[in-house]
Backbone and ligand atoms as CSV (ligand in chain L), in Angstrom:
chain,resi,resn,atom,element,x,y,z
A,1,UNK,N,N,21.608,63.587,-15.770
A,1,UNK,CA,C,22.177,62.556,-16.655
A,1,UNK,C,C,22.908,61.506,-15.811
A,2,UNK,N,N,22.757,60.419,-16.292
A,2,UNK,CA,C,23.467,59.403,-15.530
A,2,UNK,C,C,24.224,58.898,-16.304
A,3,UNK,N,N,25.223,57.378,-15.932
A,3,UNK,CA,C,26.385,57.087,-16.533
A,3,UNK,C,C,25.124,55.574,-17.299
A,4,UNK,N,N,25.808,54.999,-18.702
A,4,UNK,CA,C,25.432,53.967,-19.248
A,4,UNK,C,C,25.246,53.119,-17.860
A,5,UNK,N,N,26.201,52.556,-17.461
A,5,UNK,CA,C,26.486,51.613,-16.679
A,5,UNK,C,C,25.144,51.803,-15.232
A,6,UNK,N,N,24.897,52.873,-14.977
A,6,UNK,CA,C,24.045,53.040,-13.884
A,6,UNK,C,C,22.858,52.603,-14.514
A,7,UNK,N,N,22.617,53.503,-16.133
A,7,UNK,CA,C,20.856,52.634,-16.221
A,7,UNK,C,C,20.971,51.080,-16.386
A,8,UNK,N,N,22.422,50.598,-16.954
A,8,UNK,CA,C,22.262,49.213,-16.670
A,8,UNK,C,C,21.867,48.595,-15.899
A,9,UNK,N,N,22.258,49.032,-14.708
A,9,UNK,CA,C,22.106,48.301,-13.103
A,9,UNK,C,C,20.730,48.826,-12.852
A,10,UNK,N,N,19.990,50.021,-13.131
A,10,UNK,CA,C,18.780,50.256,-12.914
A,10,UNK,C,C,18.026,49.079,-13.593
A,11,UNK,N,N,18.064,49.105,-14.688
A,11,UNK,CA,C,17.651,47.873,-15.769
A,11,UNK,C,C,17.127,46.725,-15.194
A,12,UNK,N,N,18.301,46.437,-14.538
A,12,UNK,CA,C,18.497,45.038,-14.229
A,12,UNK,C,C,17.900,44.654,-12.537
A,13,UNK,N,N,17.901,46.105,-12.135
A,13,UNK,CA,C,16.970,45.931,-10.834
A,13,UNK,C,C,15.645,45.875,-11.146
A,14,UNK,N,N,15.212,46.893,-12.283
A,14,UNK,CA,C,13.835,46.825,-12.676
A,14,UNK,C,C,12.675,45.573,-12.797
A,15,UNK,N,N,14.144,44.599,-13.643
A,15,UNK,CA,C,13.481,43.136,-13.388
A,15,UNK,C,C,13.489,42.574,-12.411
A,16,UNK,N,N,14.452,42.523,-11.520
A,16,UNK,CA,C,14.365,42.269,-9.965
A,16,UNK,C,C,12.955,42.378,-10.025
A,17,UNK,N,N,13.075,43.874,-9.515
A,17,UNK,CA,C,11.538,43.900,-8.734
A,17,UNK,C,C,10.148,43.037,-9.754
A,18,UNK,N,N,10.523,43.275,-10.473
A,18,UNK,CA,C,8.974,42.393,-11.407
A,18,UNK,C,C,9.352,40.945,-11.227
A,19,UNK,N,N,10.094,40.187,-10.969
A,19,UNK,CA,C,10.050,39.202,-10.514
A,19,UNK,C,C,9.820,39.611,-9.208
A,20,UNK,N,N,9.989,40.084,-8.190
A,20,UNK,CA,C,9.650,39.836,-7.152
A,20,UNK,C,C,7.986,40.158,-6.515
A,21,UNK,N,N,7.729,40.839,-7.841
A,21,UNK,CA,C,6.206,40.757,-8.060
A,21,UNK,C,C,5.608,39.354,-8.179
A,22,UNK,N,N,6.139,38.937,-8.820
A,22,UNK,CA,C,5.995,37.745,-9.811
A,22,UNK,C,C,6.014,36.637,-9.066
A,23,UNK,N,N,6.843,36.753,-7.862
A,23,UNK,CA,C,6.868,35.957,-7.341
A,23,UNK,C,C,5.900,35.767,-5.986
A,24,UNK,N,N,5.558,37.208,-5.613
A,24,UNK,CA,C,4.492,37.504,-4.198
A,24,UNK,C,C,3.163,37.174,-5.342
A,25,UNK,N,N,3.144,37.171,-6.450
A,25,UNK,CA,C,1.451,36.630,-7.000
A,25,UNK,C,C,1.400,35.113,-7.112
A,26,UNK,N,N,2.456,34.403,-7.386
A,26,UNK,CA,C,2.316,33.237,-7.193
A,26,UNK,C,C,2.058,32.583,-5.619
A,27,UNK,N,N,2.393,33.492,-4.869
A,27,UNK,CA,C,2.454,32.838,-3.527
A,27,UNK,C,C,0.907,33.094,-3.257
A,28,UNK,N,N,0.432,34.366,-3.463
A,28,UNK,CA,C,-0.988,34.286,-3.064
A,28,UNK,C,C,-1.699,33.753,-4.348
A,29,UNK,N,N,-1.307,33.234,-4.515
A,29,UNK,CA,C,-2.270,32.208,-5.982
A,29,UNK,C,C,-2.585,30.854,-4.643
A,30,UNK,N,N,-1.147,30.528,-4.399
A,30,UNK,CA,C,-1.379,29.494,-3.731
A,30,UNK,C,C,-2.029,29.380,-2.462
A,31,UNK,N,N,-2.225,30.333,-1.841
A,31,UNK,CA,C,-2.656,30.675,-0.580
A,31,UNK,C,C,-4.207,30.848,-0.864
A,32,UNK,N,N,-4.857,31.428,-2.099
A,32,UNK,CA,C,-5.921,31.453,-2.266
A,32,UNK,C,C,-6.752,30.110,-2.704
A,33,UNK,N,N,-6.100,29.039,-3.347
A,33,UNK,CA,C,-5.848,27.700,-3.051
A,33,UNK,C,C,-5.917,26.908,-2.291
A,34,UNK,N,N,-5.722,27.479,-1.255
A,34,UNK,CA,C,-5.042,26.854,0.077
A,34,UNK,C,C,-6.359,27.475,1.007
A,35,UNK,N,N,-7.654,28.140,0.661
A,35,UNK,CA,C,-8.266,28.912,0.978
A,35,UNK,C,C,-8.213,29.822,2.530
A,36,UNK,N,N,-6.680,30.468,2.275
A,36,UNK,CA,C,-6.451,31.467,3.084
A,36,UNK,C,C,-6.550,32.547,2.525
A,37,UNK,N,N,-7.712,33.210,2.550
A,37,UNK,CA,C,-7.763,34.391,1.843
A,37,UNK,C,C,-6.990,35.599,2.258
A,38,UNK,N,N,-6.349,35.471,3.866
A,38,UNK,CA,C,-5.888,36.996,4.246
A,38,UNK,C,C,-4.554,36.621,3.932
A,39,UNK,N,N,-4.041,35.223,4.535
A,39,UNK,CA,C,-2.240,35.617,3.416
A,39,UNK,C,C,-2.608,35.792,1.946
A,40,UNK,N,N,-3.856,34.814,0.882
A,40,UNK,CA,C,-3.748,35.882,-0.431
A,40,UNK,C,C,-3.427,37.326,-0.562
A,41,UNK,N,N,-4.015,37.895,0.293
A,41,UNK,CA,C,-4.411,39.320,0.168
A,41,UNK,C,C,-3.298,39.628,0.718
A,42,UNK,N,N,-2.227,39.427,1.328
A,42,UNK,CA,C,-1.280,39.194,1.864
A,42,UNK,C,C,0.026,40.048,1.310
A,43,UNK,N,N,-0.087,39.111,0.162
A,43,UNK,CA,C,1.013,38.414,-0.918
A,43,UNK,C,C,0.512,39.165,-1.784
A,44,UNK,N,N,-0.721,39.414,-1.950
A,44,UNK,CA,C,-1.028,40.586,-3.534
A,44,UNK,C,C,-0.893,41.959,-2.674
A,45,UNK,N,N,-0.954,42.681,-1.867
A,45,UNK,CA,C,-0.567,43.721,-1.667
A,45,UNK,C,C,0.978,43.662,-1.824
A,46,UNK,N,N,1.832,42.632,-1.252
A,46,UNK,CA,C,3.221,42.555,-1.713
A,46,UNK,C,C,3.925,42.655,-2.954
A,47,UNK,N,N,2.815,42.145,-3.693
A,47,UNK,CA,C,2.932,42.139,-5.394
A,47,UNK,C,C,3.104,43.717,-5.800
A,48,UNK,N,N,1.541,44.430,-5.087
A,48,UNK,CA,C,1.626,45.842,-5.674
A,48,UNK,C,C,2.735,46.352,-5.236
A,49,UNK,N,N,2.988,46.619,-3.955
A,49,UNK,CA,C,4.488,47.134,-3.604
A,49,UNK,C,C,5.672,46.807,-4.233
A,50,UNK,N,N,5.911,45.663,-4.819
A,50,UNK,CA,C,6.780,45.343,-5.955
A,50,UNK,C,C,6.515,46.312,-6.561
A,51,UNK,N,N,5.884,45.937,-7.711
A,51,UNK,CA,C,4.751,46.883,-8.819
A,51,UNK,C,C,5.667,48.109,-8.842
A,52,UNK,N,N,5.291,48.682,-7.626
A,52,UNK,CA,C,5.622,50.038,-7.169
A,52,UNK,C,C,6.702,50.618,-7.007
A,53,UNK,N,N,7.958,49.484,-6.605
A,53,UNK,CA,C,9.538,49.575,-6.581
A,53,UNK,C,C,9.459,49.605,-7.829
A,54,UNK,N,N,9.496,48.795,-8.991
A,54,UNK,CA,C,9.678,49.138,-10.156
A,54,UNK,C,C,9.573,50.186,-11.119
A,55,UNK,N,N,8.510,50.887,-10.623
A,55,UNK,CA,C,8.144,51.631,-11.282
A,55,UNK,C,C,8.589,53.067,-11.067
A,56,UNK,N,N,8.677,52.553,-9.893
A,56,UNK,CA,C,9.686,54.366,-8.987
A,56,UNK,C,C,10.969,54.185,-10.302
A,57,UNK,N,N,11.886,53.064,-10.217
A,57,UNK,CA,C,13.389,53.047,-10.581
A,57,UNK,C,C,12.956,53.099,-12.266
A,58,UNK,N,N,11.380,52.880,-12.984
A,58,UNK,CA,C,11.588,53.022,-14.537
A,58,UNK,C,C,10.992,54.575,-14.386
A,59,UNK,N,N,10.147,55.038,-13.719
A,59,UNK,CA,C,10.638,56.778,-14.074
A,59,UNK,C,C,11.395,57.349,-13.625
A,60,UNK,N,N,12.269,56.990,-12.568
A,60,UNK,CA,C,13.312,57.656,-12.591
A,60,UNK,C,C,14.453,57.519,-13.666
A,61,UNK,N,N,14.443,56.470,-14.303
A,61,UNK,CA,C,15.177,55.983,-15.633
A,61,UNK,C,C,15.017,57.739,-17.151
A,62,UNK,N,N,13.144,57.382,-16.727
A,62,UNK,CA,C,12.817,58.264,-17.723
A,62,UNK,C,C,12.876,59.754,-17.845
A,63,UNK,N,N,13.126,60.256,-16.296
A,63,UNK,CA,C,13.428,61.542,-15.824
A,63,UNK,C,C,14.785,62.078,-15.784
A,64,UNK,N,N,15.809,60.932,-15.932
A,64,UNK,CA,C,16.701,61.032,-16.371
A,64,UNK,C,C,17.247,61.131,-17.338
A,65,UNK,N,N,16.015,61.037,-18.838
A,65,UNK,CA,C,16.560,60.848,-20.270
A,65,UNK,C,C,17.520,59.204,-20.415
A,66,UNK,N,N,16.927,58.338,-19.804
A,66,UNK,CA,C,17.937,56.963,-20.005
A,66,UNK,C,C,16.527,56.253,-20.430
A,67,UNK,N,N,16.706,55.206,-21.606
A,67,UNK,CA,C,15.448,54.155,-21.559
A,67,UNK,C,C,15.192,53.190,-20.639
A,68,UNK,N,N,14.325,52.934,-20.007
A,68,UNK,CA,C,13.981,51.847,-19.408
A,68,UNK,C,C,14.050,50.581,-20.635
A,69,UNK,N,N,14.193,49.463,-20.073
A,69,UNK,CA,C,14.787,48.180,-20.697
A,69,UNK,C,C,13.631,46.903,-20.694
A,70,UNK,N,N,12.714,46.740,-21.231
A,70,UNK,CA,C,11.781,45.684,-20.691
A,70,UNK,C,C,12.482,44.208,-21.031
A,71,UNK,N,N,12.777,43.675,-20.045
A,71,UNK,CA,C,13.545,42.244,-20.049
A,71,UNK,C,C,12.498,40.944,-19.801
A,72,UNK,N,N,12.695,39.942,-20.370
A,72,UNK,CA,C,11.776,38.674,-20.028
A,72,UNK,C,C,12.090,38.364,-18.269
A,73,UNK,N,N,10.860,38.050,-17.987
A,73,UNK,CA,C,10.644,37.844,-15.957
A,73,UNK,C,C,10.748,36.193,-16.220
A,74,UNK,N,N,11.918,35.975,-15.097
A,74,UNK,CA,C,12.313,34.698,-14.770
A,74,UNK,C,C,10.569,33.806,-14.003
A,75,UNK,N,N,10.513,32.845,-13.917
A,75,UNK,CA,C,9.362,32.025,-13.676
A,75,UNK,C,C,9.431,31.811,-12.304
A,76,UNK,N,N,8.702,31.873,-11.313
A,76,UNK,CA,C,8.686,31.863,-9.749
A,76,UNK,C,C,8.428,30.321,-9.704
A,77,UNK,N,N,8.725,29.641,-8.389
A,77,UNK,CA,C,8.413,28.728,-8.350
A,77,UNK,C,C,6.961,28.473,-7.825
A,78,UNK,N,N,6.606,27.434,-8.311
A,78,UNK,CA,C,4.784,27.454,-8.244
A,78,UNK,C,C,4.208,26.679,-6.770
A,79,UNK,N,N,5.098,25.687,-5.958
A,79,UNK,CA,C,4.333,25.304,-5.094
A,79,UNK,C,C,5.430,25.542,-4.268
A,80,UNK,N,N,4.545,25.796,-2.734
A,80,UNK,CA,C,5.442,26.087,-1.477
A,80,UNK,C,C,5.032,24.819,-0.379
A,81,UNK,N,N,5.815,24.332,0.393
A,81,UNK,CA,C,4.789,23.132,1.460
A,81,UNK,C,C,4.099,23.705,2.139
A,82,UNK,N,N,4.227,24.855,2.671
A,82,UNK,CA,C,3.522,25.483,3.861
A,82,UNK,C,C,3.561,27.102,3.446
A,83,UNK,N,N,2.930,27.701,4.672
A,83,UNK,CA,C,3.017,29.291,4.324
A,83,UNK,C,C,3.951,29.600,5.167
A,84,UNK,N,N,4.231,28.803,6.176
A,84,UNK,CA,C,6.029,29.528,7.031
A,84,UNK,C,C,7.124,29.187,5.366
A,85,UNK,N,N,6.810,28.296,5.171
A,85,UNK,CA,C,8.149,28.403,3.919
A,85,UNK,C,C,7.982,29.642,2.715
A,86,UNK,N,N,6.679,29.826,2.514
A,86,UNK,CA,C,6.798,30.884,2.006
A,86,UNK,C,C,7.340,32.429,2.475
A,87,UNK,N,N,7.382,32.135,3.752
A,87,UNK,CA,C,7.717,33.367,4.258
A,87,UNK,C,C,9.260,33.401,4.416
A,88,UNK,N,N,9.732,32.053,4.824
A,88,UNK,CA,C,11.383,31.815,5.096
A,88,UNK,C,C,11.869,32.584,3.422
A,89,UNK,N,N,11.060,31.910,2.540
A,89,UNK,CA,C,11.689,31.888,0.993
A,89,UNK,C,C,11.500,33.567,1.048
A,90,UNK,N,N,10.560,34.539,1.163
A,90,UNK,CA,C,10.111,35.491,1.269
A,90,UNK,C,C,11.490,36.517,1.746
A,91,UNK,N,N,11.720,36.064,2.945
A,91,UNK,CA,C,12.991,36.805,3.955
A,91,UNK,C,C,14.233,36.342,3.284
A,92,UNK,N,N,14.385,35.094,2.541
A,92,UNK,CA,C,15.587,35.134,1.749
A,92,UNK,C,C,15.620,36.426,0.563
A,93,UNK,N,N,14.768,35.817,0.035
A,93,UNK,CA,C,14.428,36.586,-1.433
A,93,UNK,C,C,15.014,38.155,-1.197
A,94,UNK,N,N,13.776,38.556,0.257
A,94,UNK,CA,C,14.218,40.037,0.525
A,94,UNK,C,C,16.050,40.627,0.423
A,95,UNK,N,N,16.805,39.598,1.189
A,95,UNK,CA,C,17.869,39.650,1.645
A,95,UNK,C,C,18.943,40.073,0.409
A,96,UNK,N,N,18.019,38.919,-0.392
A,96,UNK,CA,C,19.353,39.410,-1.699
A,96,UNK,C,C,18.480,40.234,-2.439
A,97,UNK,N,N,17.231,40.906,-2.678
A,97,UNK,CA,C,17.124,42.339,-2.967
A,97,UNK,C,C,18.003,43.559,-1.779
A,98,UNK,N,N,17.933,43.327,-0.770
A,98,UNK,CA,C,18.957,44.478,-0.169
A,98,UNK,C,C,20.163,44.334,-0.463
A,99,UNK,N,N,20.991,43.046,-0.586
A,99,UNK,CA,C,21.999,43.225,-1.140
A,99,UNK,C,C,22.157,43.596,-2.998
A,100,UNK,N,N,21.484,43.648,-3.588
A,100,UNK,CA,C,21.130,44.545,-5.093
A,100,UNK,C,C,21.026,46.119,-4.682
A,101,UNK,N,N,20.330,46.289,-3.381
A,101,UNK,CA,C,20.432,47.740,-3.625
A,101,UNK,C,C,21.408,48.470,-2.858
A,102,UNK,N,N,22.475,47.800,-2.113
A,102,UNK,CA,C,23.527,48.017,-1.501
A,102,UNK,C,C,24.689,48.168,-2.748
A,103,UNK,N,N,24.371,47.013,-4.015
A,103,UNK,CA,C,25.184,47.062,-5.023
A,103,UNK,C,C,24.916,48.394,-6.197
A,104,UNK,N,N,23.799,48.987,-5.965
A,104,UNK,CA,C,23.970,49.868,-6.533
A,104,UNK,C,C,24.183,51.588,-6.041
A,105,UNK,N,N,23.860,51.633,-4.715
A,105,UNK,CA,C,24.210,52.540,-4.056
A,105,UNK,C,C,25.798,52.401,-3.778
A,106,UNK,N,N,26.467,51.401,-3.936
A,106,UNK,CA,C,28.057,51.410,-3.847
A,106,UNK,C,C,28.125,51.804,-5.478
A,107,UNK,N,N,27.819,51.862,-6.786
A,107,UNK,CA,C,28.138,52.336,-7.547
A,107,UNK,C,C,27.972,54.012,-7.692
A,108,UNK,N,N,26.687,53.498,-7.426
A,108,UNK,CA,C,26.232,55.901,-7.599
A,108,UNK,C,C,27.688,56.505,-6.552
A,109,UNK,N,N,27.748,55.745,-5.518
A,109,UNK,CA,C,29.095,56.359,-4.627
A,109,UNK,C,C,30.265,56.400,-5.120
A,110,UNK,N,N,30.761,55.330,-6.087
A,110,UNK,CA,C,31.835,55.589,-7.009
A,110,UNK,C,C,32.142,56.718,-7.881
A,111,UNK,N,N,30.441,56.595,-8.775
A,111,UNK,CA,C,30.460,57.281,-9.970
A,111,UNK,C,C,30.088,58.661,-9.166
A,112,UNK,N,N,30.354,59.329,-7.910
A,112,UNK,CA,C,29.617,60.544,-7.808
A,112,UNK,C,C,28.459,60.844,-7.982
A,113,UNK,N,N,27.190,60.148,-8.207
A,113,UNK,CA,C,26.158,60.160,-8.773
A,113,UNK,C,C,25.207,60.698,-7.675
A,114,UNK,N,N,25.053,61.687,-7.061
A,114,UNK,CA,C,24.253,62.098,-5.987
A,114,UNK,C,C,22.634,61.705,-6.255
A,115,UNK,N,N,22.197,62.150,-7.430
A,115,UNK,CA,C,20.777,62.163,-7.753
A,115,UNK,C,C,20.295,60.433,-7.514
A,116,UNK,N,N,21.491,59.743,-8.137
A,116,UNK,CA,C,20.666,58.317,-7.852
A,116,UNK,C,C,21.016,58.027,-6.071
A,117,UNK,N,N,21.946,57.900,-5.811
A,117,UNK,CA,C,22.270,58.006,-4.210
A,117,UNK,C,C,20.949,58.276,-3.565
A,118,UNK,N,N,20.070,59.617,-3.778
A,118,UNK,CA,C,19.352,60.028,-2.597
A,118,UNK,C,C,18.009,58.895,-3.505
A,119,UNK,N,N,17.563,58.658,-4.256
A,119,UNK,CA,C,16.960,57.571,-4.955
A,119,UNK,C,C,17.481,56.249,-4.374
A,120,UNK,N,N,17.900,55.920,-4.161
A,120,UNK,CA,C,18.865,54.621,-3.450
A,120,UNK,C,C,18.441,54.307,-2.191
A,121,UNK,N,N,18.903,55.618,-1.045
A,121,UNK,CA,C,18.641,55.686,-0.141
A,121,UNK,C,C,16.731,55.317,0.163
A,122,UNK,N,N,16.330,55.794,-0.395
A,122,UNK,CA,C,14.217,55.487,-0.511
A,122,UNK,C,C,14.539,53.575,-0.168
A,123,UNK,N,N,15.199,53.283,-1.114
A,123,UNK,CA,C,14.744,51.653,-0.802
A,123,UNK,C,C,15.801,50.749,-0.006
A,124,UNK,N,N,16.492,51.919,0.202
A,124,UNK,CA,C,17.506,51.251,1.795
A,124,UNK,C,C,16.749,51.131,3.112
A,125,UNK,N,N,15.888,52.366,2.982
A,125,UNK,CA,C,15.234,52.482,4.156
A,125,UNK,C,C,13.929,51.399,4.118
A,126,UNK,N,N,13.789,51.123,2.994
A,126,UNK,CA,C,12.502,50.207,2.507
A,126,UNK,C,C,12.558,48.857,2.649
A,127,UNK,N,N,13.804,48.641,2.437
A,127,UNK,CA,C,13.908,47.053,2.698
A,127,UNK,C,C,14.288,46.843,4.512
A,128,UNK,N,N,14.774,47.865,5.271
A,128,UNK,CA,C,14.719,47.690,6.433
A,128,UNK,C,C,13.333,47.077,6.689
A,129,UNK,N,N,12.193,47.900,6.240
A,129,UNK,CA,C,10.605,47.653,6.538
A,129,UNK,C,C,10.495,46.029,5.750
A,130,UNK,N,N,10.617,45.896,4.690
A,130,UNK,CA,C,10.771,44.577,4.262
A,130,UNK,C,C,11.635,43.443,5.115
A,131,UNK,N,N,11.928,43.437,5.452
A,131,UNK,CA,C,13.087,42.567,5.803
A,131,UNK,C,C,11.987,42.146,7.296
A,132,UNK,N,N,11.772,43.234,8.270
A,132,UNK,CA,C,11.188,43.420,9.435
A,132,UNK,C,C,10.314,42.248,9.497
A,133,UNK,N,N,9.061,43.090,8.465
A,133,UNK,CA,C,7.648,42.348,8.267
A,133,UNK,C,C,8.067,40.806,7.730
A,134,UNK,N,N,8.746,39.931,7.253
A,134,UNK,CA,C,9.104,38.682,7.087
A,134,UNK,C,C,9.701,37.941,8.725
A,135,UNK,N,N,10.541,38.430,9.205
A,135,UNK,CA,C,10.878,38.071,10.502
A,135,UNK,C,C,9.891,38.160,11.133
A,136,UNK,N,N,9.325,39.050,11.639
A,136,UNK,CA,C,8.055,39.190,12.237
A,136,UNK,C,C,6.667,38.129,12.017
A,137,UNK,N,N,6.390,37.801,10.817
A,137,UNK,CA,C,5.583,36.756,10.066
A,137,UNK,C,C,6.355,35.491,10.462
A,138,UNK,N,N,7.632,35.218,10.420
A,138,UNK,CA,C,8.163,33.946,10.513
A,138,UNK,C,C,8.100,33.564,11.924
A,139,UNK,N,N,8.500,34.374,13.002
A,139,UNK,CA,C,8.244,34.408,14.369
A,139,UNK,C,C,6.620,33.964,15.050
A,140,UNK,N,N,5.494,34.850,13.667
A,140,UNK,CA,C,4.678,34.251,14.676
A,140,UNK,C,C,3.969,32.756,14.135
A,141,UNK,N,N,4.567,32.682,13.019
A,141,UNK,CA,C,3.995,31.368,12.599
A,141,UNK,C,C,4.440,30.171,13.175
A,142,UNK,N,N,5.692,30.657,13.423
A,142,UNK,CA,C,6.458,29.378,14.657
A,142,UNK,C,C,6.173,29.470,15.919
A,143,UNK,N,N,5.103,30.477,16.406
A,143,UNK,CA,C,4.433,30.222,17.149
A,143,UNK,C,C,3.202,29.813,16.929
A,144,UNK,N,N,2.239,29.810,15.888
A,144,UNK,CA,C,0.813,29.093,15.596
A,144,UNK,C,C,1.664,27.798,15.651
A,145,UNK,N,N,2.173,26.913,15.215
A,145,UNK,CA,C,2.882,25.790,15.222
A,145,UNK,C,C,1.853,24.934,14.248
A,146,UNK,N,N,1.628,24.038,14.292
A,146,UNK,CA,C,0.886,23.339,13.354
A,146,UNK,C,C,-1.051,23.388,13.716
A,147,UNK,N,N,-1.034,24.482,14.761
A,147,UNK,CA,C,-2.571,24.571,15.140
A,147,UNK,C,C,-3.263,25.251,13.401
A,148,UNK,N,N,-4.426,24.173,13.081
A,148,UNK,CA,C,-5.118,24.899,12.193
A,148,UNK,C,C,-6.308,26.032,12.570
A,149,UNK,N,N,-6.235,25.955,14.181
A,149,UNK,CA,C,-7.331,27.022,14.571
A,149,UNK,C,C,-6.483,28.235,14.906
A,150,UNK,N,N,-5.359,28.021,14.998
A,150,UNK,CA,C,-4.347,29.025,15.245
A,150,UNK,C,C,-3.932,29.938,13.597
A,151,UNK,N,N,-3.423,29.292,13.009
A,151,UNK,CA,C,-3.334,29.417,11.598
A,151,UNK,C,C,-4.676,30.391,11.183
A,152,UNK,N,N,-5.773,30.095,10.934
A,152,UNK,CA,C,-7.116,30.366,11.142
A,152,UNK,C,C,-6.940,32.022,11.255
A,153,UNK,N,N,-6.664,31.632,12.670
A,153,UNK,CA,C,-7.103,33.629,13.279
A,153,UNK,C,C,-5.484,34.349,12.739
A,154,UNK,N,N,-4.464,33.599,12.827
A,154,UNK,CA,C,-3.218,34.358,12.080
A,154,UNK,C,C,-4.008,35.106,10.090
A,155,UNK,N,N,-4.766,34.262,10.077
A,155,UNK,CA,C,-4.935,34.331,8.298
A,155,UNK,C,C,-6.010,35.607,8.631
A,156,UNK,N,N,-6.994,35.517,9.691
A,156,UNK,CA,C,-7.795,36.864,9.422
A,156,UNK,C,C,-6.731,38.400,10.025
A,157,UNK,N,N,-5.982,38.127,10.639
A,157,UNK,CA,C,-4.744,39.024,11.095
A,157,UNK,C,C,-4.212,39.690,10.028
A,158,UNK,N,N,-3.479,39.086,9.356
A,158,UNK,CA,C,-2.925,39.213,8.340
A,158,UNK,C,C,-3.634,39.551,6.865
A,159,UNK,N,N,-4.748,39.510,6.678
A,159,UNK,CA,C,-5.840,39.555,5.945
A,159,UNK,C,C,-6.075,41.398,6.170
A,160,UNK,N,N,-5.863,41.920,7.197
A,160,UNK,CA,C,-6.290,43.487,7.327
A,160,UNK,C,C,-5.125,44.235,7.041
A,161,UNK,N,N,-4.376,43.627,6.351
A,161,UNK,CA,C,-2.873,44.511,5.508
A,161,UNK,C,C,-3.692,45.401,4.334
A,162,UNK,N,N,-2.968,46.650,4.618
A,162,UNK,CA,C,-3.967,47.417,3.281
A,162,UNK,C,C,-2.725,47.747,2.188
A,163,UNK,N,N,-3.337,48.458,1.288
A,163,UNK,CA,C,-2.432,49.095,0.218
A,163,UNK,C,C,-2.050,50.439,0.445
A,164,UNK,N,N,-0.903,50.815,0.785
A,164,UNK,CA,C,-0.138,52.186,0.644
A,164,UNK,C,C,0.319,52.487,0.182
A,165,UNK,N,N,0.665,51.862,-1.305
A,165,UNK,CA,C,1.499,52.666,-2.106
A,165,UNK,C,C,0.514,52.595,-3.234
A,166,UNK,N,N,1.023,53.756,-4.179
A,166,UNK,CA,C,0.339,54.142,-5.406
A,166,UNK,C,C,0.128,53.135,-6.322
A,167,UNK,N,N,-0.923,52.781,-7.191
A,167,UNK,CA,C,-1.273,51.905,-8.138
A,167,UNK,C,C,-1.275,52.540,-9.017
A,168,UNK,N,N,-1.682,53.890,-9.113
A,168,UNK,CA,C,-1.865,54.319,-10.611
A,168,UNK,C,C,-0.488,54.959,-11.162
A,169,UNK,N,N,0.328,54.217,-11.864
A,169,UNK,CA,C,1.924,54.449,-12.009
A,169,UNK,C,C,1.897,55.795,-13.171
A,170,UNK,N,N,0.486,56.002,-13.444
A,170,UNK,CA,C,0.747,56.996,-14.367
A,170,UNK,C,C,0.985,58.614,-13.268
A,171,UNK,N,N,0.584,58.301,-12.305
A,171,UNK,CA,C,0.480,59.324,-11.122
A,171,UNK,C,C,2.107,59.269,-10.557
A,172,UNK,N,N,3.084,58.281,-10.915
A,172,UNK,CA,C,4.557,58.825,-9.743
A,172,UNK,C,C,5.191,59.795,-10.553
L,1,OFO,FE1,FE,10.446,43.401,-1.720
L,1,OFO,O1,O,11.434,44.924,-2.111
L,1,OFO,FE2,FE,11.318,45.322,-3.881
L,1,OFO,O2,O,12.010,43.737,-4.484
């Protein structure tokens, strides 16, 4: 059992992450647009991994006997100038999801809440990996520099990102 106030904050991360779905499909909307197909593919595996944060924190909601909350998803913004800005915007974005899940692992620590704590901990360690892969992307794009033959072989690079986390949410 958890406290009201915790499924709140679960709640309210839940939409987090679906916007932050929401927001890695718009980016490879544009990228597929932009006919870079491997940052598309990019940005939609990022989507599923969203997907996938969410869905961890709404059954754990439900394994807890608390309802999950379906809230309206804020609107992403639709055009980026470049794909380094998508990635700068990307490593922001990340930044203040780790600080959301810093804000709720300082609550489970208040409230004594061990069960969500070791739940907490999963996407502390997760956004380390998040956080990484954006720096890493931003680094080497400021090194392609404005080469479009450079850009080019970065997009088939980046194009061989696979899917590792579960899709079928009826399976977590
Ligand atoms: Fe990108 O880590 Fe969830 O939101």
């Amino acid at each position: 059992m958890i406290s009201q106030k915790m499924t709140e904050a679960i709640n309210t991360q839940i939409n987090n992450e679906m916007y932050s779905a929401y927001l890695y499909m718009a980016m490879s909307a544009q990228c597929s647009e932009m006919n870079l197909s491997g940052f598309a593919k990019w940005f939609m595996v990022q989507y599923h991994e969203e997907m996938f944060h969410a869905m961890k924190f709404y059954n754990y909601l439900l394994d807890q006997n608390s309802a999950p909350k379906i809230k309206a998803i804020k609107e992403p913004p639709a055009k980026f100038s470049d794909i380094k800005e998508m990635f700068e915007k990307t490593y922001e974005h990340e930044k203040g999801v780790t600080a959301n899940i810093r804000g709720l692992m300082e609550l489970a620590l208040a409230e004594n809440d061990y069960a969500s704590q070791n739940l907490f901990k999963w996407y502390i360690d997760e956004q380390v990996e998040e956080e990484k892969n954006d720096v890493e992307m931003i680094a080497k794009l400021s090194m392609a520099g404005d080469s479009p033959a450079t850009l080019f072989m970065v997009d088939g690079f980046v194009g061989a990102r696979g899917l590792h986390v579960e899709s079928d949410f009826t399976k977590l």
